[in-house]
N, C-alpha and C positions, 0 to 999 in steps of 0.2 A: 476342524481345528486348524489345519493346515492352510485355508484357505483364508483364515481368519489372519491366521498370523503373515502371510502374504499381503492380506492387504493390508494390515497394519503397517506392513514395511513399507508398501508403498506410497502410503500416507505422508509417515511421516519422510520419506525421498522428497514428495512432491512439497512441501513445508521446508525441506532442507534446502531444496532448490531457489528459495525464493520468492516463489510465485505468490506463496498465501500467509495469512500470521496461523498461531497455534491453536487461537481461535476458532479453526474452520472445524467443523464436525462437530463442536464442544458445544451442546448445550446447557451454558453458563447461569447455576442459578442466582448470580447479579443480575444479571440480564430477566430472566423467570422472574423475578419479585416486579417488574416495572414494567410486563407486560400489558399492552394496551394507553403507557405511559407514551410519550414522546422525548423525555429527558431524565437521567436519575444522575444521583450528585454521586462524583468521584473526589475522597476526601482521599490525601496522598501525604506524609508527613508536614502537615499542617497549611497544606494547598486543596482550597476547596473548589475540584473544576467540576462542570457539567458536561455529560457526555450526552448528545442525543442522535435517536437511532433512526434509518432511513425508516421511511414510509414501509410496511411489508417487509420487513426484515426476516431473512431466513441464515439459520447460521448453518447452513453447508454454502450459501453463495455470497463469495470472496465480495465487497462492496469499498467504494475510494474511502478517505480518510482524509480530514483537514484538520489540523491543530490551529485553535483561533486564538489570537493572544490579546489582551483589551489591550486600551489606553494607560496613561500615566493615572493613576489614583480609582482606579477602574476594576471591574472586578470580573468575574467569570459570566457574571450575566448581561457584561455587555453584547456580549456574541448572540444574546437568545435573535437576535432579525435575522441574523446569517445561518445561526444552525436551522430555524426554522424552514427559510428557505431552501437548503441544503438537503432538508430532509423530502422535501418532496420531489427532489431532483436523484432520491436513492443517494444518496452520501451522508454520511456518517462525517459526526462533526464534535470533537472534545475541545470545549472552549476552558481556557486555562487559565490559573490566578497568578500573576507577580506574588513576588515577596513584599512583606514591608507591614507599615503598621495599616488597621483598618483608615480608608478612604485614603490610605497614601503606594497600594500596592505598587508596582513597578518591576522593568525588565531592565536585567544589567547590559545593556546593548550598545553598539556604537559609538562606545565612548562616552558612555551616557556618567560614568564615575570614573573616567580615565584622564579624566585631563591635568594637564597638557600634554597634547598628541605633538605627533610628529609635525604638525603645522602650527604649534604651537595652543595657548590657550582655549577653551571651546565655548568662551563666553567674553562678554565686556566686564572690564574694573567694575565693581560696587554692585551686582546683578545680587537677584538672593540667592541665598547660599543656603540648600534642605539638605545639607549630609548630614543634621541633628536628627534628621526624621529618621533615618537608616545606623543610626550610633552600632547598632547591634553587629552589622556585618559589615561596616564599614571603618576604617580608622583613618575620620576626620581631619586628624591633625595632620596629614599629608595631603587634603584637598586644597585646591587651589581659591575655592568659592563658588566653581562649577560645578560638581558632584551634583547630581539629582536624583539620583535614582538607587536602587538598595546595589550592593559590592555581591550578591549572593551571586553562585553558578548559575545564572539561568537557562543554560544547556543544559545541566545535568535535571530543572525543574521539568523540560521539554524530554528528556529522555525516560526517566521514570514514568511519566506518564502514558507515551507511547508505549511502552514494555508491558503496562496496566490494558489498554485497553485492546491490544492486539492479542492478548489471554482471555479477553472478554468478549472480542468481537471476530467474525469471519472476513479477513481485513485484504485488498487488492494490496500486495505491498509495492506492486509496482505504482501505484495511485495515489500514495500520501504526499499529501501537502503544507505548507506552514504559510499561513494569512492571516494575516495581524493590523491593527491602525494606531497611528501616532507610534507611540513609546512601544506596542505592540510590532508595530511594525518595522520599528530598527532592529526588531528582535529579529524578523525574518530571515534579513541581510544578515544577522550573525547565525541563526542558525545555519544556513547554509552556508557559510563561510570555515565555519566548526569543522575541522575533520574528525572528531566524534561523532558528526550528526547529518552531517551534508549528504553524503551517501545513501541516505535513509531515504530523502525527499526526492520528488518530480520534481518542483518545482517552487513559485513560492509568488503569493498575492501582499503586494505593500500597500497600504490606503494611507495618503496623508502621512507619510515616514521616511525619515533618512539616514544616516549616520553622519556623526559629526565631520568635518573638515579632518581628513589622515588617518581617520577610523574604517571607510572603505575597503572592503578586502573582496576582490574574487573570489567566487564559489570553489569548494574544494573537492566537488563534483560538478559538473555539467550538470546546469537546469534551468529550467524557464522560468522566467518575470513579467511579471504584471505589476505594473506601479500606477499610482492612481494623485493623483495631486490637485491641489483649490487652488483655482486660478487666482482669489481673492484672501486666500491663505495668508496671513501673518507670523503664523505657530512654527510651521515648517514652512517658507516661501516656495512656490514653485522653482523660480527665475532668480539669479546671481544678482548682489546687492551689489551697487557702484561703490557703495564705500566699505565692502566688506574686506579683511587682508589676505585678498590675493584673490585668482582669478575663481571661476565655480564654485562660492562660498555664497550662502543665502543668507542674510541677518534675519532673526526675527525678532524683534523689537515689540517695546510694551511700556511706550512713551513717544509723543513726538520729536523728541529731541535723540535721538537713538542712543543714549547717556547707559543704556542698560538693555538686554538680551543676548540670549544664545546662535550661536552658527553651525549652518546645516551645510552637506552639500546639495546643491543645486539638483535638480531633476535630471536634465540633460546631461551631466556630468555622470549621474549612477547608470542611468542605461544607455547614454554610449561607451562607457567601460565594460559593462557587460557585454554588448551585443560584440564588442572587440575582443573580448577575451575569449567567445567563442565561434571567431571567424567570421563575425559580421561584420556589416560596415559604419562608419561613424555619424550617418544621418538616418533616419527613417524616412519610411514612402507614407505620405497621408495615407491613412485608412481609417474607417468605421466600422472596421469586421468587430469587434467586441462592444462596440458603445451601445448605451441603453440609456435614456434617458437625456439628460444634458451632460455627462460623459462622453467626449472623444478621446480616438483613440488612434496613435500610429506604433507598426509595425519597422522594426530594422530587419527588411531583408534579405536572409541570405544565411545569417548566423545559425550555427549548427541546433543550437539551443532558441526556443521563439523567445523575442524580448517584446514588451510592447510598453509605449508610453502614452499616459492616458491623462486630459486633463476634464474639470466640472468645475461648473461655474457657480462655486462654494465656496466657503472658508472651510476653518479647519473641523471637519463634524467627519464621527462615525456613524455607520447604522443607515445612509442615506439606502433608499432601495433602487435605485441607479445604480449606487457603487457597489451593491450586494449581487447584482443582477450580471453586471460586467464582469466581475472576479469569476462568480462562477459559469458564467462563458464558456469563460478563458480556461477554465478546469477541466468543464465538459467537453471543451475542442481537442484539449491535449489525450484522451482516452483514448488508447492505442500504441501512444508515442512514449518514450521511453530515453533518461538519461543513459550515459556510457554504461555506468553501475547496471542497469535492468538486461541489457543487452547479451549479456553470458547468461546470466539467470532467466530471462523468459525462453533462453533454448533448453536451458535445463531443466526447464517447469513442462515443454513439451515431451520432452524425452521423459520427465517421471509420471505425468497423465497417460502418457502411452502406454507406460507398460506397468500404471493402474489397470487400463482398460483390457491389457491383454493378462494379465491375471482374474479378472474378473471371467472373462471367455475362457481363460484353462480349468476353471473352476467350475464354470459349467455345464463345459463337455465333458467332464471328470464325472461329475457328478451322475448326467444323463449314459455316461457307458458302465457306471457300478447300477444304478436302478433299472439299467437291461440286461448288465448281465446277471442281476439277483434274480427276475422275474425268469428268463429263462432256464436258469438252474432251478426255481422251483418249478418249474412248467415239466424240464426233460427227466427229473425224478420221479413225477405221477405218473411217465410213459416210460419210466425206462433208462438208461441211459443209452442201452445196444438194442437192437430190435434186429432178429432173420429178416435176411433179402434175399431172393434168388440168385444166383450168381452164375452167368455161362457157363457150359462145361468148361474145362480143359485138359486139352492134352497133353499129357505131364510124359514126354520119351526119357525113359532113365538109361542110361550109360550100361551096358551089358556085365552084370555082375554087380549091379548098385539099385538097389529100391528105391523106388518114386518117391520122393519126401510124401509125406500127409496134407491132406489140406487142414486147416485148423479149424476147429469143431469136432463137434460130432457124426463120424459119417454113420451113413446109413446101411443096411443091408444090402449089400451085393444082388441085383435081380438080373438072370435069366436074359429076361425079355427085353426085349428093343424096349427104348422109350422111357429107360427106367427114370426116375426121378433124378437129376443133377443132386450132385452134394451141395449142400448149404452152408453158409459162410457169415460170421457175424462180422458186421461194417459198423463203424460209428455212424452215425444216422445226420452227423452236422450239425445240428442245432447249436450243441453248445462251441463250437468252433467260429461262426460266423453271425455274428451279434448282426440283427436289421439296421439298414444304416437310416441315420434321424431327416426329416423332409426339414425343409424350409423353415464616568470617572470625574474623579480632582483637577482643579489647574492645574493648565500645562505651564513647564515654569517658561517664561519668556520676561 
């Protein structure tokens, strides 16, 4: 019982520490009903995501984590090519639903219902204006005609549902991630921007996503980026528009006369801000370490955090398996690495497995020196506890006028004769003193 309750402590130390979610040990009967499934539906106060499990899933071993967020008007089953993938790479992957009405879900991200930003407006005069579609959690009457997307928290859509499936699942916490495309993926930039949320995350996969022009914010934890963009892009442009207001601003347009769309920033602009903000330098070195397909990819390095900027010779499309291929890459390379946030806590996840492991060992040398000393005690009672042994004479000289003490026992009769028998003395016999020791989606709006 004692040992039980030891390890329970250490359990949950090693959970407190950070290392693992609640998950670990818990076999979760959510989980048991969809055995031999690949994905079962996580309905969340009126968000229907899919969560699906790695290949061999065992819930005492800790496995990454990615939160996948679709597109504008998209829904949780845009992610089935990514978690698919994902699952046979051992990751676990809950793809997640916007708010909004069916076929118009959405992430409140980047400004995506804030406009006018700091840079001013986040679209052109007369563009169309969906803040009717969001009526519910938005109040209209204060949009500009930019509004696109629902006004709802979608941090706290992203935090509820990690909270769900890290009770569900045996989760690396140092390993979670947010990867998202288009509208999805300006979600990413804000989730890690969130200081509710950023913390949580390694890192974070953008596919075809930006934030609007002054929407931009620094991660509010250290973490690595992968961004992925369509050299042929319209939606989100990769590359700065000459006639957009002001410098690193992408128009995307949806007319030839560019009379109407929205502005993004620019590619170059999101990860040289990044790679600066965590000590890196303001150009990348050509590389192909992550490209797969007609995807490249350069790396800024130097910065504390990996940044990499990646282009494919696309427009604007989710789901390509190039750009599925390269994300998780870029996932599987980061295994081992660790934001500032991880860096206290995987000492402390060493320090609570240690002395998991050395509770287990005092538990069992416990255990093996009570099952020796039981057998011995019944063994030295079938013989005895004291057993006669001869014992050398001795010569006891007493002080003249004081008698020899006794020996203890029973002595014998006094003989005569040379040679008489020595007195006899009872010894404890050892046994029981010295135990043997043990051997060896919808239009996007543009």
């Amino acid at each position: 019982m004692a040992c039980r309750r030891l390890l329970a402590v250490a359990a949950v130390a090693r959970v407190a520490a950070g290392a693992v979610s609640s998950g670990c040990g818990v076999e979760s009967t959510d989980i048991l009903e969809y055995v031999g499934m690949e994905s079962l539906p996580l309905a969340l106060d009126g968000h229907n995501h899919i969560l699906t499990l790695p290949q061999d899933y065992d819930y005492e071993t800790p496995v990454p984590l990615i939160l996948y967020m679709h597109g504008w008007g998209g829904d949780a089953s845009e992610g089935d090519a990514f978690a698919s993938t994902a699952r046979k790479k051992g990751i676990a992957t809950a793809a997640l639903e916007g708010s909004g009405p069916e076929n118009w879900q959405s992430w409140n991200a980047g400004g995506s219902s804030s406009s006018p930003g700091p840079r001013g407006a986040t679209c052109k005069p007369g563009s169309t204006d969906y803040c009717s579609y969001y009526a519910e959690t938005c109040e209209c009457e204060n949009s500009d005609g930019c509004w696109w997307t629902t006004c709802e928290d979608s941090t706290r859509v992203l935090l509820d549902a990690l909270e769900a499936v890290e009770k569900m699942l045996c989760v690396d916490l140092e390993q979670v991630w947010v990867a998202g495309c288009s509208n999805g993926a300006m979600m990413v930039y804000e989730a890690l921007a969130d200081s509710r949320s950023a913390g949580l995350f390694a890192g974070g996969v953008s596919i075809v996503g930006a934030p609007h022009p002054g929407f931009w914010r620094p991660p509010s934890s250290s973490a690595h980026l992968l961004g992925i963009w369509g050299l042929s892009d319209t939606t989100i442009p990769y590359e700065a528009s000459e006639d957009a207001p002001g410098p690193g601003v992408a128009l995307a347009t949806v007319d030839e006369d560019d009379e109407r769309g929205w502005y993004y920033t620019a590619a170059r602009n999101v990860t040289r801000a990044w790679s600066l903000h965590h000590g890196g330098p303001a150009a990348p070195v050509a590389t192909n370490a992550y490209g797969n397909g007609d995807v490249s990819c350069s790396t800024f390095v130097g910065a504390s955090r990996e940044t990499v900027e990646c282009t494919v010779k696309a427009g604007h499309v989710c789901g390509r398996a190039d750009e599925i291929e390269t994300a998780l890459g870029f996932i599987e390379g980061r295994r081992g690495t660790s934001s500032d946030k991880s860096s206290s806590s995987t000492s402390d996840a060493k320090v609570a497995t240690a002395a998991a492991v050395a509770v287990v060992v005092t538990c069992v040398l416990l255990a093996v020196f009570i099952v020796s000393f039981l057998f011995y005690r019944r063994r030295s009672r079938s013989r005895g506890i004291f057993e006669l042994v001869d014992v050398s004479p001795v010569n006891t000289l007493a002080a003249p006028g004081i008698a020899a003490p006794s020996v203890v026992g029973k002595r014998p009769t006094p003989s005569p004769l040379r040679g008489s028998p020595p007195p006899r003395a009872l010894r404890p016999t050892g046994a029981l003193l010295t135990p043997p020791r043990e051997g060896g989606g919808g239009e996007f709006p543009s």
